[in-house]
C-alpha positions as CSV (number, residue, x, y, z in Angstrom):
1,X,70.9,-68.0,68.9
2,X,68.1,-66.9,71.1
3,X,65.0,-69.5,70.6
4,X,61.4,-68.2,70.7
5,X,59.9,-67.8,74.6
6,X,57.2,-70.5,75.4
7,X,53.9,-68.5,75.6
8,X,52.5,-68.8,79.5
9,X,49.2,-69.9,77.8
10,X,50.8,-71.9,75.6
11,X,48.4,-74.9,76.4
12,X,45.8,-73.2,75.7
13,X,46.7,-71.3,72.6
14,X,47.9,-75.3,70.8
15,X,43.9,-76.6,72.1
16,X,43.0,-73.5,70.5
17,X,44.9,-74.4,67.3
18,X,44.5,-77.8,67.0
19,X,40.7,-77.1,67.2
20,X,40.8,-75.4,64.1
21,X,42.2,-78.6,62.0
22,X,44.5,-76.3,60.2
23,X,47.4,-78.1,60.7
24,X,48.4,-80.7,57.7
25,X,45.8,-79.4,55.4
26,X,46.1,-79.2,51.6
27,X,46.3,-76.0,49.6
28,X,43.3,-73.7,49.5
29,X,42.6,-70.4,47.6
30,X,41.8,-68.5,50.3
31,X,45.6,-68.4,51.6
32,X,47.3,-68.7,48.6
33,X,46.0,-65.2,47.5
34,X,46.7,-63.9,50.8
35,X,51.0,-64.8,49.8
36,X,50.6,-64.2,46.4
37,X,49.8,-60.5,47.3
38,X,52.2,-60.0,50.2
39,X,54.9,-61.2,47.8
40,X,53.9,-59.0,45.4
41,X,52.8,-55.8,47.4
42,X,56.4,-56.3,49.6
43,X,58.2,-57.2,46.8
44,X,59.6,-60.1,48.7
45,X,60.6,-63.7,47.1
46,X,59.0,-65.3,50.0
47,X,56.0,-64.6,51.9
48,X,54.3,-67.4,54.2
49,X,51.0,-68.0,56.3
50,X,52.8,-69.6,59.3
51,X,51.1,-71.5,62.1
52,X,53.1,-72.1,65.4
53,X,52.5,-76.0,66.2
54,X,54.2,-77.2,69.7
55,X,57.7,-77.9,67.8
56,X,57.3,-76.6,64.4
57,X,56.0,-74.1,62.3
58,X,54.1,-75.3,59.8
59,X,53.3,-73.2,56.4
60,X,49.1,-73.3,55.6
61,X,50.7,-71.0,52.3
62,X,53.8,-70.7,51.1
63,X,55.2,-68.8,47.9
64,X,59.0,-68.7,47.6
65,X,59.9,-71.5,50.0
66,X,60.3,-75.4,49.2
67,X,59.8,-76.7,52.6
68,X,56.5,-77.2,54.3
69,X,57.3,-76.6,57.6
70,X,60.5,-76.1,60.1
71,X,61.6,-76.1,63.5
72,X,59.8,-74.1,66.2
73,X,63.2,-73.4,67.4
74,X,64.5,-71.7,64.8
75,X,61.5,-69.5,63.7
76,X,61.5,-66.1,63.8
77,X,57.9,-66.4,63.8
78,X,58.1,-67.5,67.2
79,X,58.6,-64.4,68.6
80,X,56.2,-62.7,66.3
81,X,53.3,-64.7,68.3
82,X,54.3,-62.5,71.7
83,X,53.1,-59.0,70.4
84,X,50.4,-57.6,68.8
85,X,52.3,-55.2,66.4
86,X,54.7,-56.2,63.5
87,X,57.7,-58.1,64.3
88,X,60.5,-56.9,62.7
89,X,64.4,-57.8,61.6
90,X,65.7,-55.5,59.2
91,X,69.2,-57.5,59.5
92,X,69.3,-61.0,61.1
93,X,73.1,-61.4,60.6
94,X,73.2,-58.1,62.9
95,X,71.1,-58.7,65.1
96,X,72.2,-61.1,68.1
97,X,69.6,-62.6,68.5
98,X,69.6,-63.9,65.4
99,X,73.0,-63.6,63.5
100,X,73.7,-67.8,64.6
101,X,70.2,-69.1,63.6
102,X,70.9,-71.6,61.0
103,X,68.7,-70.0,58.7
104,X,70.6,-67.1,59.0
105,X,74.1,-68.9,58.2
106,X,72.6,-71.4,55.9
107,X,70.1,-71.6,53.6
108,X,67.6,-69.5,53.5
109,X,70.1,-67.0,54.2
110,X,67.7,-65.1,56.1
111,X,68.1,-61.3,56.0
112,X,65.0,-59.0,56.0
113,X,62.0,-60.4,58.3
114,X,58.7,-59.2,59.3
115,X,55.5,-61.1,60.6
116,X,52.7,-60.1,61.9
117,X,50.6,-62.4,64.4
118,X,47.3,-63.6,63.7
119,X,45.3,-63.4,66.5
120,X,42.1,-65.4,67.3
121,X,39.0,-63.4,69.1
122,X,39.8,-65.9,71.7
123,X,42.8,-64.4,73.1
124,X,45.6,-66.6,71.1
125,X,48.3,-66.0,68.3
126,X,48.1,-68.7,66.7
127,X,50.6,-67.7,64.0
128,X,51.6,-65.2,61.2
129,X,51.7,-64.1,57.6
130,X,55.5,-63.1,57.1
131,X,57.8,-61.6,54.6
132,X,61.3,-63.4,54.2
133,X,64.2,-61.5,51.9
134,X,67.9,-62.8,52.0
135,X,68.5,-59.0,51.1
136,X,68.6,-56.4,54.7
137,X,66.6,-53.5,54.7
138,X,66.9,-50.1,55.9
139,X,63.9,-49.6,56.7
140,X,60.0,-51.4,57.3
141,X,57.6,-48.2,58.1
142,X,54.4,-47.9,60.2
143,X,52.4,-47.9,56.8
144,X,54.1,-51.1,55.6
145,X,53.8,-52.7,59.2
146,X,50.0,-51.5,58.9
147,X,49.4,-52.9,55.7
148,X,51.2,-56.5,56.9
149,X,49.0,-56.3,59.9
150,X,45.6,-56.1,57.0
151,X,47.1,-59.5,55.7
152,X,47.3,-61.0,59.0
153,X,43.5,-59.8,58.9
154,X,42.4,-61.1,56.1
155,X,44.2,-64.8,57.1
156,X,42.3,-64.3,60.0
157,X,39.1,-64.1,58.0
158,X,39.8,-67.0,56.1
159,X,40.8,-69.0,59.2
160,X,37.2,-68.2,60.5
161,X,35.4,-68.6,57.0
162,X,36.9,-72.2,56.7
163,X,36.1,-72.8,60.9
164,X,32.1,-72.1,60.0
165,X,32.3,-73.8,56.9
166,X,33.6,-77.1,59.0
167,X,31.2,-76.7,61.6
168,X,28.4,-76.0,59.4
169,X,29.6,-79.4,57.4
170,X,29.7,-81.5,61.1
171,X,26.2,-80.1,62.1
172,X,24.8,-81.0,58.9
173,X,26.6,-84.8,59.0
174,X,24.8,-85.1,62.8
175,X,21.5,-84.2,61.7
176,X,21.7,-86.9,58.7
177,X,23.3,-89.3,61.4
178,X,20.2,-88.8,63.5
179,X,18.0,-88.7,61.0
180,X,19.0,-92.0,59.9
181,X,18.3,-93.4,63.7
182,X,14.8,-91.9,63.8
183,X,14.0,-93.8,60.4
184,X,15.5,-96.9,61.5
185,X,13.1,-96.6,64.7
186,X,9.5,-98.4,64.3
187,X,7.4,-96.3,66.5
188,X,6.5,-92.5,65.7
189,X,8.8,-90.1,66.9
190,X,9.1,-86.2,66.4
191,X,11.1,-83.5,67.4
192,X,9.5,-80.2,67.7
193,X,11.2,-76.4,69.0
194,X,9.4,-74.1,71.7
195,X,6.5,-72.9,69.7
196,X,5.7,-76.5,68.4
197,X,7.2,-76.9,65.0
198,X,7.9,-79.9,64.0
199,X,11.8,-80.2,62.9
200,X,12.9,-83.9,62.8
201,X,10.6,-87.0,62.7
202,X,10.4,-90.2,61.0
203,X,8.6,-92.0,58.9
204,X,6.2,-93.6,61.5
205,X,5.3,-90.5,62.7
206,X,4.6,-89.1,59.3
207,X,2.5,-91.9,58.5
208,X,0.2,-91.1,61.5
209,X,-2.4,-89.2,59.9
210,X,-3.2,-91.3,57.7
211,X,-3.7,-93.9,60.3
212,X,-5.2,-91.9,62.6
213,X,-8.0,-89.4,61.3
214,X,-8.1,-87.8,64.4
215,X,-4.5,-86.2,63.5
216,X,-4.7,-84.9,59.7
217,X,-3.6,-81.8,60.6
218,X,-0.1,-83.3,61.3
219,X,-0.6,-83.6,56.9
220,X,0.0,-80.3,56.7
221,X,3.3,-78.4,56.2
222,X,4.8,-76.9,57.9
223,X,3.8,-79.3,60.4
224,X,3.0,-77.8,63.9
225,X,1.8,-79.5,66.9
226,X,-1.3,-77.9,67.9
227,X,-1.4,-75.1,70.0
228,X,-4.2,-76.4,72.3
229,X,-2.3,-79.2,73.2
230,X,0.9,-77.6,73.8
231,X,-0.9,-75.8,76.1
232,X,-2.3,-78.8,78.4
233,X,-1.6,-78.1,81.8
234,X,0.2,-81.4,82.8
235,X,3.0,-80.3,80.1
236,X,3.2,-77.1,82.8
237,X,3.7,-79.2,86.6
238,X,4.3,-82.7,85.0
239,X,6.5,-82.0,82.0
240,X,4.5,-84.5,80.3
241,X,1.2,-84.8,78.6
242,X,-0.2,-88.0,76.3
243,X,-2.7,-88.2,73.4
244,X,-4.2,-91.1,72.8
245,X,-5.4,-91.8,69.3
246,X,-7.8,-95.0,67.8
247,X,-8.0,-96.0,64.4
248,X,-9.2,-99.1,62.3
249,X,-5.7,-100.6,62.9
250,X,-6.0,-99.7,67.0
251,X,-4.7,-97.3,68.9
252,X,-1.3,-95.3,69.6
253,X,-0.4,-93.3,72.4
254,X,1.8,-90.0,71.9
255,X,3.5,-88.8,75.2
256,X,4.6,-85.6,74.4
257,X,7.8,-84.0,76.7
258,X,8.9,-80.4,77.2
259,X,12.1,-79.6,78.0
260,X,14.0,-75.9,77.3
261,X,14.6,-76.8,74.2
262,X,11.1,-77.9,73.1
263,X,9.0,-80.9,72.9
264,X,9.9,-84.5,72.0
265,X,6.8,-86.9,70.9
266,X,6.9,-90.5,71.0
267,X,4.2,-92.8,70.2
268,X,3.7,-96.1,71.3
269,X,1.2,-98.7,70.6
């Protein structure tokens, strides 16, 4: 039995799939279509969405297999992850590579295999969607290997689809983490991008005009820092500029910073 090569990137191409907290995930729609219709298109009994782990490949879909995953060192989508083309076994017990491999001699009974790798705009194969038969074939074409290679695409797009939708999910649990500190904080503080519009703040800060007369246009919405003091020259050579505002309660001081990313304002008493 010849084992699948070690990538030479092979560090980088597990960070790159561990990043994508594939591995170990439950079931979802996205890939179990992408099996159901390789099954059916191929007319396979088994087609999988397989991702290469450091010592196994693990199955993110399966139709027509019981296990979840198996050994790295006995995958035949091991090698698939070296090319970018279609990796094709038309007759594992014939080929000597693979006439040994135990699921060659044992169950599955391997025959028939093709996979094509998925590839990450990153550089890295992070796995395949395959075809399995115990039945050889004479033949797997450059249309079939084409049309394998558009399932590989679209498990790619899913991969990607699901990466957003996670980031998307962490950005938005960050923002309500932060937002939470701002409201815990007593004094006024805002957030604001380059052209002074006001993105975060709490509830001090929103409570300012009505403290503070001077300030009602921080009532409006969408609430903007004003243009003429964005413009102060001490924001230019300092990177810092403060307004000072009095009320019936006493007074607050805003100091207003500008970095690249915008201006902070934080008022103290």
């Amino acid at each position: 039995m010849q084992p699948p090569a070690i990538p030479a990137d092979e560090e980088f191409r597990l960070a790159a799939l561990h990043e994508l907290r594939l591995l170990d995930t439950p079931p979802e729609e996205a890939f179990e279509k992408i099996v159901t219709l390789g099954q059916a298109l191929f007319d396979v009994p088994t087609c999988l969405v397989s991702l290469i782990d450091a010592n196994r490949q693990w199955f993110k879909a399966r139709v027509g297999l019981g296990v979840p995953e198996t050994p790295r060192e006995v995958s035949f989508c091991g090698h698939a992850i070296h090319g970018r083309e279609a990796f094709v076994v038309l007759d594992a017990s014939k080929d000597e590579r693979f006439h040994d491999n135990p699921v060659v001699t044992g169950a599955p009974y391997l025959r028939f295999y093709a996979g094509a790798p998925v590839w990450l705009p990153s550089g890295y194969a992070i796995g395949t969607v395959c075809l399995l038969s115990p039945e050889p074939r004479q033949s797997f074409g450059s249309q079939e290997q084409k049309l394998l290679a558009s399932l590989a695409s679209l498990a790619l797009e899913a991969v990607t689809a699901r990466a957003l939708r996670l980031q998307l999910d962490r950005e938005s649990l960050t923002r309500l983490r932060f937002e939470a500190v701002l409201d815990s904080m007593s004094a006024p503080v805002a957030l604001a991008d380059d052209e002074g519009a006001v993105r975060s703040r709490n509830a001090a800060f929103t409570a300012l005009p009505m403290r503070f007369p001077e300030v009602a246009w921080l009532a409006e919405e969408p609430m903007r820092l004003p243009a003429g003091l964005l413009s102060a020259p001490e924001l230019d050579t300092e990177g810092m500029t403060s307004l000072t505002l009095s009320g019936a309660d006493g007074t607050c001081v805003l100091d207003i910073y500008r970095d690249a990313g915008g201006y902070a304002v934080i008022g103290r008493d």
